[in-house]
mmCIF file of the C-alpha atoms, coordinates in Angstrom:
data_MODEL
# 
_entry.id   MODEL 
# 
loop_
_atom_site.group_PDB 
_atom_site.id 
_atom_site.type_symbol 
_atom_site.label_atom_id 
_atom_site.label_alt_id 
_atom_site.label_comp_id 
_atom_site.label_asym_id 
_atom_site.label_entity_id 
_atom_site.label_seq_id 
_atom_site.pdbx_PDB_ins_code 
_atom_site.Cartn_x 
_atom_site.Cartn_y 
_atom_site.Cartn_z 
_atom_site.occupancy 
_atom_site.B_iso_or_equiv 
_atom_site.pdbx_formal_charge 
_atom_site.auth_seq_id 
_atom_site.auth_comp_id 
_atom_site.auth_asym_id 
_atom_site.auth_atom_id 
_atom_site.pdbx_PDB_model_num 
ATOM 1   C CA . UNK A 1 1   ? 0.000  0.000   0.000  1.00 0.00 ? 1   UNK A CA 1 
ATOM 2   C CA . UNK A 1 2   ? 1.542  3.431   -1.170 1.00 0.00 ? 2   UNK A CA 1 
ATOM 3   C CA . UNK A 1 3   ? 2.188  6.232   2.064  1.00 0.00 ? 3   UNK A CA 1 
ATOM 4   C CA . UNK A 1 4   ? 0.142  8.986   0.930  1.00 0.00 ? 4   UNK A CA 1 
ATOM 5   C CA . UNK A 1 5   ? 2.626  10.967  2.647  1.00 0.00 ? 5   UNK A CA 1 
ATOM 6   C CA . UNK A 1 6   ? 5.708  10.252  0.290  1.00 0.00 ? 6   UNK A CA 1 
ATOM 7   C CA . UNK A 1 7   ? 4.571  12.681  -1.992 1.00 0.00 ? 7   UNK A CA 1 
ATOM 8   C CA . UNK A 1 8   ? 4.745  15.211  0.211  1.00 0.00 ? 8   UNK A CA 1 
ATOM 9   C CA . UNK A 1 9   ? 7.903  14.466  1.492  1.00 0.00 ? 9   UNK A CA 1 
ATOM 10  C CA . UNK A 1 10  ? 9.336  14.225  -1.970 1.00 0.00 ? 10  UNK A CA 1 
ATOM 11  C CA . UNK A 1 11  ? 8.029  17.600  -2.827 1.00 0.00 ? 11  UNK A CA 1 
ATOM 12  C CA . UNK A 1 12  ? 9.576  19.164  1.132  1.00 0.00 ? 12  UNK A CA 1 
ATOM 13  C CA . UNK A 1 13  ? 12.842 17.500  -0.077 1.00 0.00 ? 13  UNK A CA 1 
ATOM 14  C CA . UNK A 1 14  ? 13.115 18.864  -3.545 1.00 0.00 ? 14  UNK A CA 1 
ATOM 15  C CA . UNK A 1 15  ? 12.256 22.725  -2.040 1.00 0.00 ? 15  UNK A CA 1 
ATOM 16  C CA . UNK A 1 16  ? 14.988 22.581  0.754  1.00 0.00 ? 16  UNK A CA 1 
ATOM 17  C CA . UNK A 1 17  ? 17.782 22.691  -2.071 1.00 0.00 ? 17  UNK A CA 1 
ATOM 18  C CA . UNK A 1 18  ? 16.403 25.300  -4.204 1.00 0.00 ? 18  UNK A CA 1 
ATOM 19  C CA . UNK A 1 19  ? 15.646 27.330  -0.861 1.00 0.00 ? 19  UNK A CA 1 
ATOM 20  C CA . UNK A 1 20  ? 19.468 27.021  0.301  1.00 0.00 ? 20  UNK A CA 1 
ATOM 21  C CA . UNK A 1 21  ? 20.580 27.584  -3.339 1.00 0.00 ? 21  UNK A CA 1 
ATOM 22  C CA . UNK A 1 22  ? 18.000 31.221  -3.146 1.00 0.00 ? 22  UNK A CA 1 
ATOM 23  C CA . UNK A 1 23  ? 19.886 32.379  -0.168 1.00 0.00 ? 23  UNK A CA 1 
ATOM 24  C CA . UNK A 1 24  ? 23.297 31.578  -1.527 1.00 0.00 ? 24  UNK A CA 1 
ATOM 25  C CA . UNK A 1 25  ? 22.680 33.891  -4.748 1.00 0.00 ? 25  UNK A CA 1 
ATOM 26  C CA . UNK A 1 26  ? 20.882 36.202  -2.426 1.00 0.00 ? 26  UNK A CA 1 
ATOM 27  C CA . UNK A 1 27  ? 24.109 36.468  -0.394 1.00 0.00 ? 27  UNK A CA 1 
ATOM 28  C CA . UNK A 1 28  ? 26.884 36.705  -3.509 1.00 0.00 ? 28  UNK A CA 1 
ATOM 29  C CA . UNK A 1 29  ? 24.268 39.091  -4.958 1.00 0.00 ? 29  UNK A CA 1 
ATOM 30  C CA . UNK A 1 30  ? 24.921 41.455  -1.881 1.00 0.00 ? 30  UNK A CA 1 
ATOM 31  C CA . UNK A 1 31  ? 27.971 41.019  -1.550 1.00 0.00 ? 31  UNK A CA 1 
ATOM 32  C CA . UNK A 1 32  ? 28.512 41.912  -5.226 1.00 0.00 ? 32  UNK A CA 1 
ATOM 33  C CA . UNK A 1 33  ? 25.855 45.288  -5.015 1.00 0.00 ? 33  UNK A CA 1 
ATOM 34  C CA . UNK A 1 34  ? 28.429 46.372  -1.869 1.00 0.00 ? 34  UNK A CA 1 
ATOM 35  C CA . UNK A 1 35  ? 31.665 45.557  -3.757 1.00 0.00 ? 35  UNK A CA 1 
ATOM 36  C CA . UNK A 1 36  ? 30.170 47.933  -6.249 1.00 0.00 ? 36  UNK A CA 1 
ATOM 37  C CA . UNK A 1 37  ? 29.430 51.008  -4.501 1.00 0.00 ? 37  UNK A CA 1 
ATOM 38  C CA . UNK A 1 38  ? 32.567 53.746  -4.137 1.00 0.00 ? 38  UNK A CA 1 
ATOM 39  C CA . UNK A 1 39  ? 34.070 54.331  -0.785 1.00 0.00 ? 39  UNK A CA 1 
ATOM 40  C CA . UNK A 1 40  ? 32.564 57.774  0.622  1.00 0.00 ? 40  UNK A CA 1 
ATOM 41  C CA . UNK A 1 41  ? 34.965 60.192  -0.229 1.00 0.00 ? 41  UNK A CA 1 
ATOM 42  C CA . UNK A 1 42  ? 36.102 62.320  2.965  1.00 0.00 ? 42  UNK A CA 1 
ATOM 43  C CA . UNK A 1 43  ? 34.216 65.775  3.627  1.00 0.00 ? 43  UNK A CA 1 
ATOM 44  C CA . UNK A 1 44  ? 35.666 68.270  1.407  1.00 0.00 ? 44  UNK A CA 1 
ATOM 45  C CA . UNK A 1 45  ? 37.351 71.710  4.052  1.00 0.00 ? 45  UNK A CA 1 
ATOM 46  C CA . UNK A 1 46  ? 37.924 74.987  2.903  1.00 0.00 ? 46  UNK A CA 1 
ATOM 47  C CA . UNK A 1 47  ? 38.922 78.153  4.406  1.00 0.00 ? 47  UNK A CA 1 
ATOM 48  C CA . UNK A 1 48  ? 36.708 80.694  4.790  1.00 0.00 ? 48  UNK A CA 1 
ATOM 49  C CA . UNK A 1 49  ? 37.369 83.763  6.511  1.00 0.00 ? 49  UNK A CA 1 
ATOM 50  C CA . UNK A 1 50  ? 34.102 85.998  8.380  1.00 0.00 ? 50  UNK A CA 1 
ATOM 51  C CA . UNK A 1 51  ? 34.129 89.439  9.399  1.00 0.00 ? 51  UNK A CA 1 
ATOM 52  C CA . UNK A 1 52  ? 32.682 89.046  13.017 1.00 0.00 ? 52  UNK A CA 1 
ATOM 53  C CA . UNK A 1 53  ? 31.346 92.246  14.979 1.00 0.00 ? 53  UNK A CA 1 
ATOM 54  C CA . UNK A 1 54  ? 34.363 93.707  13.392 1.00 0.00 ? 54  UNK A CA 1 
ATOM 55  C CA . UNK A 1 55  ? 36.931 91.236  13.924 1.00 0.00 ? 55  UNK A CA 1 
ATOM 56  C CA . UNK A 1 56  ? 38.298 88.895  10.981 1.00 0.00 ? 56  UNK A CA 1 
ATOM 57  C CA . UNK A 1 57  ? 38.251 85.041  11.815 1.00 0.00 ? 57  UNK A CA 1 
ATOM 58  C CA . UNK A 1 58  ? 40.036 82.553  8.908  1.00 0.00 ? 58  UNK A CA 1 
ATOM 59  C CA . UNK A 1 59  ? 38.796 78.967  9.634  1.00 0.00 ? 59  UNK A CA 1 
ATOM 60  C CA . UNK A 1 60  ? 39.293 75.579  8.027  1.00 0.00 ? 60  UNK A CA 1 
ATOM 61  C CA . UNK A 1 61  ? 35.399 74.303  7.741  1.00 0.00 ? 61  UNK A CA 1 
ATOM 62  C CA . UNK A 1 62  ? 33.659 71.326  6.174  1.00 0.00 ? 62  UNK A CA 1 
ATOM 63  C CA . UNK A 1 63  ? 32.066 72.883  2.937  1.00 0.00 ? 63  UNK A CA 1 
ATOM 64  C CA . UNK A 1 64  ? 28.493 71.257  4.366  1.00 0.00 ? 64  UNK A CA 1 
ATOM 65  C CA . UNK A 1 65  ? 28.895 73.757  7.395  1.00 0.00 ? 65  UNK A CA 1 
ATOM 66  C CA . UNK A 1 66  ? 26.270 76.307  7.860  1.00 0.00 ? 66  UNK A CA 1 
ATOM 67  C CA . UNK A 1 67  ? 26.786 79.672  9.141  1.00 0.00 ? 67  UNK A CA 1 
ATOM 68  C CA . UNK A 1 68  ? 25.222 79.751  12.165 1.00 0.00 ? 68  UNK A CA 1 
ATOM 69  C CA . UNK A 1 69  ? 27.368 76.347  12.926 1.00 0.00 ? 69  UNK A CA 1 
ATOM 70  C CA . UNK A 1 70  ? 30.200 78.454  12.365 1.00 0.00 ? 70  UNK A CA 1 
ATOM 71  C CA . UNK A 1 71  ? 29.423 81.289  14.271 1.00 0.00 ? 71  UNK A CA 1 
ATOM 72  C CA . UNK A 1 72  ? 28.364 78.945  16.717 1.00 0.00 ? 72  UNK A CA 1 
ATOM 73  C CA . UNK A 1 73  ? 30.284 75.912  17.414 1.00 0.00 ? 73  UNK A CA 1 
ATOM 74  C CA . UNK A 1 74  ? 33.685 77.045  15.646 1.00 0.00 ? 74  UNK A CA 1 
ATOM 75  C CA . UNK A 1 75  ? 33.641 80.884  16.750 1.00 0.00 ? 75  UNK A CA 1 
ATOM 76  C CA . UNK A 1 76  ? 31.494 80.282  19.802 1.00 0.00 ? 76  UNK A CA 1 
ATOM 77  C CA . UNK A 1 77  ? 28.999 83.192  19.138 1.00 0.00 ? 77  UNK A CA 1 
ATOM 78  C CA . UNK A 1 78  ? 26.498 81.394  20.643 1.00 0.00 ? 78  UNK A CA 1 
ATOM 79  C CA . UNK A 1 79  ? 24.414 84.541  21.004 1.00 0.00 ? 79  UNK A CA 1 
ATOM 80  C CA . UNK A 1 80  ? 22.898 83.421  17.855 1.00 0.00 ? 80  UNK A CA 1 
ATOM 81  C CA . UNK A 1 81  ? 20.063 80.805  18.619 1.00 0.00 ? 81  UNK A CA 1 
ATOM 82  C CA . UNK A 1 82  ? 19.047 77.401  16.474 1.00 0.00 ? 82  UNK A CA 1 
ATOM 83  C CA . UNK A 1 83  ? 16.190 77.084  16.787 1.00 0.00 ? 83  UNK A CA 1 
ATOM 84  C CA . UNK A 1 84  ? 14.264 75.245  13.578 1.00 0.00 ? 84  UNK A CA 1 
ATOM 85  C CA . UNK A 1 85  ? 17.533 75.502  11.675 1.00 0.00 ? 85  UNK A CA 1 
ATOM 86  C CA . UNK A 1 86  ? 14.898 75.158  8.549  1.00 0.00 ? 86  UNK A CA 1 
ATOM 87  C CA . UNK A 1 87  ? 14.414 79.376  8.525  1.00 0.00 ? 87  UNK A CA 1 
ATOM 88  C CA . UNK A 1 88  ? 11.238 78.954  9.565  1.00 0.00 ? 88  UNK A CA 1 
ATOM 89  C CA . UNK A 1 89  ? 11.636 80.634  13.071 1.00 0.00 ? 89  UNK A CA 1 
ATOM 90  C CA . UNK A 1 90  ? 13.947 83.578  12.707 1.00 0.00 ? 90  UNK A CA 1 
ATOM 91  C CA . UNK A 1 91  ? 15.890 82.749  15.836 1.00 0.00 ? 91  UNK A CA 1 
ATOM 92  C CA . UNK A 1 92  ? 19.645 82.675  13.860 1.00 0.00 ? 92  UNK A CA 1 
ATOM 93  C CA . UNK A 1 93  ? 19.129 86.189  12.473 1.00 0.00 ? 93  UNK A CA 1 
ATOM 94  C CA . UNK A 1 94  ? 22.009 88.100  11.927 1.00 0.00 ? 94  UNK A CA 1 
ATOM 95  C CA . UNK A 1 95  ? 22.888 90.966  9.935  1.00 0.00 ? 95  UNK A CA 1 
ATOM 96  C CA . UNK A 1 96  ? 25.573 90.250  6.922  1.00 0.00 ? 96  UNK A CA 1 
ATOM 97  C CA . UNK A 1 97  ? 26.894 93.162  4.632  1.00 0.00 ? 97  UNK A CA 1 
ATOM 98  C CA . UNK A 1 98  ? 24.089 95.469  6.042  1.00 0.00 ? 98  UNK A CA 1 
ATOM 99  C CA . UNK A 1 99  ? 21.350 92.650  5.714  1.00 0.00 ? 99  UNK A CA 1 
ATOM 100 C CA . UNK A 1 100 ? 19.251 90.786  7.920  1.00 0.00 ? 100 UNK A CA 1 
ATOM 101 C CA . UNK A 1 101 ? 19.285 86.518  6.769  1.00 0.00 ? 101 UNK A CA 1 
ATOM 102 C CA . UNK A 1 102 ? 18.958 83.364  8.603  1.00 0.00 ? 102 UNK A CA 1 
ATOM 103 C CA . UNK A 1 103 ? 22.312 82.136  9.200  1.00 0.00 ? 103 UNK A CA 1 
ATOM 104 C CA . UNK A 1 104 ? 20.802 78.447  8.956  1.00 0.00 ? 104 UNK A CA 1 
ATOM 105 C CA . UNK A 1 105 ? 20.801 78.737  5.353  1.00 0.00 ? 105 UNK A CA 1 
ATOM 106 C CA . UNK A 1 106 ? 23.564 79.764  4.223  1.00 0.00 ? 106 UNK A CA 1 
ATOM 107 C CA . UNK A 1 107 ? 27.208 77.893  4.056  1.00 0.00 ? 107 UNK A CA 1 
ATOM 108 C CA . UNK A 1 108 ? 29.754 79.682  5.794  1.00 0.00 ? 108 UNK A CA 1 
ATOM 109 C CA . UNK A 1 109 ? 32.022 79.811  2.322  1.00 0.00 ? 109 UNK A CA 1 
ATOM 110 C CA . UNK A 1 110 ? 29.366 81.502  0.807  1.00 0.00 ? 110 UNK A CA 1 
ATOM 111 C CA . UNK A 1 111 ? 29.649 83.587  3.325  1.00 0.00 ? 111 UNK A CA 1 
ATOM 112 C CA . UNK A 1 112 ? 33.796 84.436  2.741  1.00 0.00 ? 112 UNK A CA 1 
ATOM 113 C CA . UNK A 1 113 ? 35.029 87.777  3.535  1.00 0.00 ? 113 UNK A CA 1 
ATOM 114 C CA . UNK A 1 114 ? 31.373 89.063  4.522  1.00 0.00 ? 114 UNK A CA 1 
ATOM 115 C CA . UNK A 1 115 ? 30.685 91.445  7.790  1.00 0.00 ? 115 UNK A CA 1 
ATOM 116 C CA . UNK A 1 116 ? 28.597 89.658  9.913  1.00 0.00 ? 116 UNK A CA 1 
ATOM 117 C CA . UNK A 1 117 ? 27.106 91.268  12.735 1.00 0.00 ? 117 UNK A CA 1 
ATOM 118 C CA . UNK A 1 118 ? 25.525 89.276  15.724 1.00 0.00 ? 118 UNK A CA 1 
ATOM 119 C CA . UNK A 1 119 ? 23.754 90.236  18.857 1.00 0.00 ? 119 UNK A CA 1 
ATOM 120 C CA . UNK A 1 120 ? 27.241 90.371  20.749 1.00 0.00 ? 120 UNK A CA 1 
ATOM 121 C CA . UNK A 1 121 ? 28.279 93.155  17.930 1.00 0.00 ? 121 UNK A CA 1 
ATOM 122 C CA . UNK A 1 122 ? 25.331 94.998  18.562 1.00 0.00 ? 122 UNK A CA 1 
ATOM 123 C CA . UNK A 1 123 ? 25.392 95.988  22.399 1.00 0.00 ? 123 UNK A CA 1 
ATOM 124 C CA . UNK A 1 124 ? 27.131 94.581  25.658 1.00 0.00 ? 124 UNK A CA 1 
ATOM 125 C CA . UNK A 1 125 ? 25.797 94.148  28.870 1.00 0.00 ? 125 UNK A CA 1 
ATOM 126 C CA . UNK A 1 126 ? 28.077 97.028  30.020 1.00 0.00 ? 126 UNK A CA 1 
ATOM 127 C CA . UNK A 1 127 ? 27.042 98.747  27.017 1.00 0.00 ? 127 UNK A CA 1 
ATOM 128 C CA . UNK A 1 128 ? 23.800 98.408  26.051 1.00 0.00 ? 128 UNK A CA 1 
ATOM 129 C CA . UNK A 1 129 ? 22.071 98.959  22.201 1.00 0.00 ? 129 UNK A CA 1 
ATOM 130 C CA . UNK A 1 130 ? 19.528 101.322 22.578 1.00 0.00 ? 130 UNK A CA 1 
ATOM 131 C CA . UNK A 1 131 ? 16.641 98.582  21.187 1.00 0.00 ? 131 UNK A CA 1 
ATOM 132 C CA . UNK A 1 132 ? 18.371 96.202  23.832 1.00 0.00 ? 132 UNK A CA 1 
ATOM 133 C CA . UNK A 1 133 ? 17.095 98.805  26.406 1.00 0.00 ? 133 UNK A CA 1 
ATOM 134 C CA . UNK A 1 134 ? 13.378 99.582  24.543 1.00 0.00 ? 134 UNK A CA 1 
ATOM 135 C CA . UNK A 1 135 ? 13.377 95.467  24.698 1.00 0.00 ? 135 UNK A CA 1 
ATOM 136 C CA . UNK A 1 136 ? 13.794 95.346  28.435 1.00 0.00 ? 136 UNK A CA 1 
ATOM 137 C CA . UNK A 1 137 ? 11.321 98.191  28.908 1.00 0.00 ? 137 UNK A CA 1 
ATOM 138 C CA . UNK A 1 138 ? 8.856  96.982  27.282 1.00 0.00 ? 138 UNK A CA 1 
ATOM 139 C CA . UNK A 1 139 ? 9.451  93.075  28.548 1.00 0.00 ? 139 UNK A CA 1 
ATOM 140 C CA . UNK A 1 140 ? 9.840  92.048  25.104 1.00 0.00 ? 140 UNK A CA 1 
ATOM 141 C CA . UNK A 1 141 ? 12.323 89.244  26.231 1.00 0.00 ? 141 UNK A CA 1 
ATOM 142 C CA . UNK A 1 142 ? 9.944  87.149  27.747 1.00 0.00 ? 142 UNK A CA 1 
ATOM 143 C CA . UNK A 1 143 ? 12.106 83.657  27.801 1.00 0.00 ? 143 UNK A CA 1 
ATOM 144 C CA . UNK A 1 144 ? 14.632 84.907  25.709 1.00 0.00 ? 144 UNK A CA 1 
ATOM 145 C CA . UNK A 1 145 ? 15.250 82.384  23.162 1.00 0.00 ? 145 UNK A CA 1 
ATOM 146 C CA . UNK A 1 146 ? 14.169 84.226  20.001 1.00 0.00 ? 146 UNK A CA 1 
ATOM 147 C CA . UNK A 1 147 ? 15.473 87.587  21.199 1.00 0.00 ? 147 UNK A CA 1 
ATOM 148 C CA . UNK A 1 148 ? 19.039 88.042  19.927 1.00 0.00 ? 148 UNK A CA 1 
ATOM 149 C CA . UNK A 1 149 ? 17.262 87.031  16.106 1.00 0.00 ? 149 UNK A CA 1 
ATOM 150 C CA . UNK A 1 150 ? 13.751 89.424  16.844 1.00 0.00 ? 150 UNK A CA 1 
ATOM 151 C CA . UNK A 1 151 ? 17.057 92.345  17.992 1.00 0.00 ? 151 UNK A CA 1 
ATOM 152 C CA . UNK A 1 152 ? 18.979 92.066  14.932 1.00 0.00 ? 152 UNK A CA 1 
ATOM 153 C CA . UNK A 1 153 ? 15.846 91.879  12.586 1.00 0.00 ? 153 UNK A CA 1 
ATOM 154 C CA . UNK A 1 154 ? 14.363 94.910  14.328 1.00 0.00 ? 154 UNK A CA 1 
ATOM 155 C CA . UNK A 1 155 ? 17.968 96.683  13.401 1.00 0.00 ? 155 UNK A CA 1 
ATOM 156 C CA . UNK A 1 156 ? 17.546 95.216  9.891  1.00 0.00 ? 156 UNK A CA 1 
ATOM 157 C CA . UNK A 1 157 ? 13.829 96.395  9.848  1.00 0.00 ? 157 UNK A CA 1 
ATOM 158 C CA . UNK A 1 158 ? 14.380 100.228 10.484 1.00 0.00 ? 158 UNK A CA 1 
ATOM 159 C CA . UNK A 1 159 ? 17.355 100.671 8.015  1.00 0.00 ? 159 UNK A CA 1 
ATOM 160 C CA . UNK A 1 160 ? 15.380 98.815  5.212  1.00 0.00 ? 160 UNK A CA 1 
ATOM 161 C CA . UNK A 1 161 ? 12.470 101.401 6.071  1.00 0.00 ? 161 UNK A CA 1 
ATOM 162 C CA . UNK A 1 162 ? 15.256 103.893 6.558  1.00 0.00 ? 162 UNK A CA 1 
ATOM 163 C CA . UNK A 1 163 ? 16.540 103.236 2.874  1.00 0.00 ? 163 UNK A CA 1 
ATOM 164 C CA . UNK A 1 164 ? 12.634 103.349 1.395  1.00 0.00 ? 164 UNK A CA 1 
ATOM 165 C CA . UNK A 1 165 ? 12.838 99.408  0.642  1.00 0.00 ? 165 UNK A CA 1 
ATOM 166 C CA . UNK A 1 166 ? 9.053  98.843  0.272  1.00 0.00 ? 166 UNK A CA 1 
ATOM 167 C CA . UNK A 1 167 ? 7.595  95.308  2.216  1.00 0.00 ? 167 UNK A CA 1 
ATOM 168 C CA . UNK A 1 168 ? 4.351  93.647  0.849  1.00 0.00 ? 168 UNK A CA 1 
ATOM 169 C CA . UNK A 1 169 ? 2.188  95.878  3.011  1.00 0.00 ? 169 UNK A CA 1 
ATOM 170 C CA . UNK A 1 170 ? 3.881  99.252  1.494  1.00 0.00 ? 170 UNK A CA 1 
ATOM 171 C CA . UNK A 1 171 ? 0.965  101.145 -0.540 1.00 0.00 ? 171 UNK A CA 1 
ATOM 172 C CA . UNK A 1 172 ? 3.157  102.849 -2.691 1.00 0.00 ? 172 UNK A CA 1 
ATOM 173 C CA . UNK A 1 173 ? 6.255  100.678 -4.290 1.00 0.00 ? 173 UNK A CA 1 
ATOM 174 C CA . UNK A 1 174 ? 7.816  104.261 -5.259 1.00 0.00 ? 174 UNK A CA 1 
ATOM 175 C CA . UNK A 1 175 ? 7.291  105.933 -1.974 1.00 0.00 ? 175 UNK A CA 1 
ATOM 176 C CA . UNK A 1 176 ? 8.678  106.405 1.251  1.00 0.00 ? 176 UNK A CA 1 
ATOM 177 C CA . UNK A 1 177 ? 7.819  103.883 3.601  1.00 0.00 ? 177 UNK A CA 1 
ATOM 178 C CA . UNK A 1 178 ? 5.937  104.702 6.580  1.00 0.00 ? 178 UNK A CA 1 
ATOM 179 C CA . UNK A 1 179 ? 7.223  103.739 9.938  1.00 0.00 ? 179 UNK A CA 1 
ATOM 180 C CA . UNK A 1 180 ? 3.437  102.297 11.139 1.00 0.00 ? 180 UNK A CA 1 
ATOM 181 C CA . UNK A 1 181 ? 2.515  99.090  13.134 1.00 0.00 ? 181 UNK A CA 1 
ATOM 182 C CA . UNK A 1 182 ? 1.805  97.028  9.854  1.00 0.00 ? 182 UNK A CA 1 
ATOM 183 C CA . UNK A 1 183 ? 4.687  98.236  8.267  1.00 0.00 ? 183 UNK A CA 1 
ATOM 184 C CA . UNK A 1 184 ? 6.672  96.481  11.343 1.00 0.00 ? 184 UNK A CA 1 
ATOM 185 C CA . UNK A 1 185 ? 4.438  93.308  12.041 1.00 0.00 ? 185 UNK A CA 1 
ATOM 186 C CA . UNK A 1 186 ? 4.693  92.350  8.481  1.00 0.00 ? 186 UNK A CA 1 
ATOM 187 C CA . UNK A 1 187 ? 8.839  93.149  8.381  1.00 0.00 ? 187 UNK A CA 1 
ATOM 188 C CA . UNK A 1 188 ? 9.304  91.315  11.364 1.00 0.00 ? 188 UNK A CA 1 
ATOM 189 C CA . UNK A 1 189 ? 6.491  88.262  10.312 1.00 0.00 ? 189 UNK A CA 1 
ATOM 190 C CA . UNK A 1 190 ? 9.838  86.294  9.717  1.00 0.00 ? 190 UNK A CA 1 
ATOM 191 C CA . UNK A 1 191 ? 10.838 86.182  13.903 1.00 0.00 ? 191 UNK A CA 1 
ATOM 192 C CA . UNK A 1 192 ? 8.716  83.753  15.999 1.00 0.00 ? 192 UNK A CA 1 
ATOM 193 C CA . UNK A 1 193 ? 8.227  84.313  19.735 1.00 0.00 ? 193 UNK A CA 1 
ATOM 194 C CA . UNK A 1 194 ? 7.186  81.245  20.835 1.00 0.00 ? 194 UNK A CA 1 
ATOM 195 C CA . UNK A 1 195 ? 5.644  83.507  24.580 1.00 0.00 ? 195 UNK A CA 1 
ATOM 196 C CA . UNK A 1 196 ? 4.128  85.675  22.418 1.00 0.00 ? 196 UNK A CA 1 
ATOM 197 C CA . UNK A 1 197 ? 5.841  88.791  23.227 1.00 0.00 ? 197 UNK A CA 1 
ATOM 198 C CA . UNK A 1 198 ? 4.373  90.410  19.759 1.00 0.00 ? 198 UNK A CA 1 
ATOM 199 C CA . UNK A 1 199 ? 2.851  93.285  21.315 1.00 0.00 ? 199 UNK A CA 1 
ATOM 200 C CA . UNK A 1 200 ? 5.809  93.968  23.634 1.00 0.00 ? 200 UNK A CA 1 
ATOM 201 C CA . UNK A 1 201 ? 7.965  93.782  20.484 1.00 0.00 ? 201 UNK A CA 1 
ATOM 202 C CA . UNK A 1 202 ? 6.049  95.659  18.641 1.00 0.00 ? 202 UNK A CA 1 
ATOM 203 C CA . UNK A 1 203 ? 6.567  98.422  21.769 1.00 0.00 ? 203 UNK A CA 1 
ATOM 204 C CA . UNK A 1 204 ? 10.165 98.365  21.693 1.00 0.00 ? 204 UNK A CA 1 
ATOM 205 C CA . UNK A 1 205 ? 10.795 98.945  18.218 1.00 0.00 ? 205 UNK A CA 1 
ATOM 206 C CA . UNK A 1 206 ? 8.402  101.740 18.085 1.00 0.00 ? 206 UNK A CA 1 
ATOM 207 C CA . UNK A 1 207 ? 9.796  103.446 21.482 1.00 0.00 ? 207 UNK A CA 1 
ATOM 208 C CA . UNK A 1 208 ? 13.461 103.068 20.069 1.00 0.00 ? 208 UNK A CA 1 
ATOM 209 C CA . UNK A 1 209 ? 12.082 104.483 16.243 1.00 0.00 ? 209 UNK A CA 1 
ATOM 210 C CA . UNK A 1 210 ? 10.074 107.183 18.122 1.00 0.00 ? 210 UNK A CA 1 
ATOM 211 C CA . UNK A 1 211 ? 14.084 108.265 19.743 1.00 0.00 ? 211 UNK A CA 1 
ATOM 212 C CA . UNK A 1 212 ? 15.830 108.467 16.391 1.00 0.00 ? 212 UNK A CA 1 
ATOM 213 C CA . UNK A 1 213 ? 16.084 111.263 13.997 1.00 0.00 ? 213 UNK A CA 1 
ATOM 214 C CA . UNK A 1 214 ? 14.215 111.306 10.950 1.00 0.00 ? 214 UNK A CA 1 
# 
C-alpha cells in the first residue's frame, strides 16, 4: 500500500535545495551590489574667513557647514540661537553686509570675507544697544530664546524702512515707507516668539524708532 505521505515528502525534499541555493545567490548578490558602490569620499574643508562684529576670523570648515554652525560651534557666538535651523523661526538672524538673513541657510564659504554682525556686535551688557534697552522696557524678552534674532531683525527692519525698501504691506512701491505698526508686524512676520511677546515687540521697536532722527 503506497504512504500517501511520500509525496509530500518528496516535494519538502526537492524545495529545501532550491531554498538554500535562493539564499546563496541572495548572499553573492549582496555582496557583489556592496563591492560595487565607491568608498565615501572624505568631507571636502575649505577656508573661509568671516568678518565678526568687526573682527576677521580665517577657519578651516567642512564645505556642508552652515553659518550659524560656524558662528556657533567654531567661533562660539552662541548669542545666535538654532532654533528650527529650517528658517522657519527667525531665531539665527544676523545681519551680513548690512542685511538681515537666517544664518541656517547659508554655508559659511558663501559667506567668505562678509561682515557679519551678531547680537554680541550689537550691544554689551556694560554697554547696552539702545533697542536692547526699549526690549527690556517693554518686557519684550519674555524667555529669551528668540530675542538676539527678533534684535537684529528689528535693526535690519528700520534701516530697510530707513533706505525706502518697500515690504508687501507698502501702498506705494515708489514711496517712502511709513514707519506704522503694519509696516513692522509684516517686516518682522519672519521672527517667531514662541511667549508671544508680539505686542511687547512691537513696543520696543516703536519706542526706540520714536528716539531716532528722521
Amino acid at each position: 500500500m503506497s504512504n500517501p505521505h511520500n509525496g509530500n515528502l518528496h516535494q519538502e525534499n526537492d524545495q529545501q535545495p532550491l531554498s538554500a541555493l535562493t539564499r546563496q545567490a541572495e548572499s553573492v548578490s549582496h555582496a557583489t551590489a556592496d563591492a560595487s558602490l565607491p568608498a565615501t569620499p572624505a568631507p571636502q574643508r575649505m577656508p573661509v574667513t568671516l568678518n565678526v562684529n568687526g573682527k576677521a576670523h580665517t577657519l578651516q570648515v567642512d564645505t556642508r557647514t552652515t553659518l550659524l554652525d560656524a558662528l556657533r560651534e567654531h567661533l562660539h557666538f552662541t548669542g545666535t540661537k538654532k532654533g528650527c535651523d529650517h528658517g522657519q523661526c527667525g531665531a539665527c538672524t544676523v545681519i551680513v553686509n548690512g542685511r538681515r538673513i537666517n544664518a541656517c541657510l547659508t554655508l559659511a564659504v558663501m559667506q567668505d570675507n562678509a561682515e557679519v554682525t551678531t547680537i554680541e556686535g550689537l550691544g554689551t551688557p556694560d554697554n547696552l544697544h539702545p533697542l536692547q534697552a526699549a526690549f527690556i522696557r517693554h518686557d519684550g524678552y519674555q524667555c529669551g530664546y528668540c530675542t538676539p534674532g527678533q534684535i537684529c531683525s528689528s535693526v535690519a527692519v528700520l534701516q530697510e524702512i530707513a533706505q525706502g525698501i518697500p515690504s508687501h504691506v507698502s501702498e506705494d512701491l515708489l514711496a517712502q515707507p511709513a514707519l506704522q505698526p503694519d509696516e513692522i508686524r509684516e517686516r518682522m512676520s519672519g521672527n517667531i516668539c514662541r511667549c508671544g511677546a508680539y505686542a511687547n515687540i512691537l513696543a520696543a521697536i516703536e519706542d526706540y524708532a520714536g528716539g531716532q532722527p528722521s
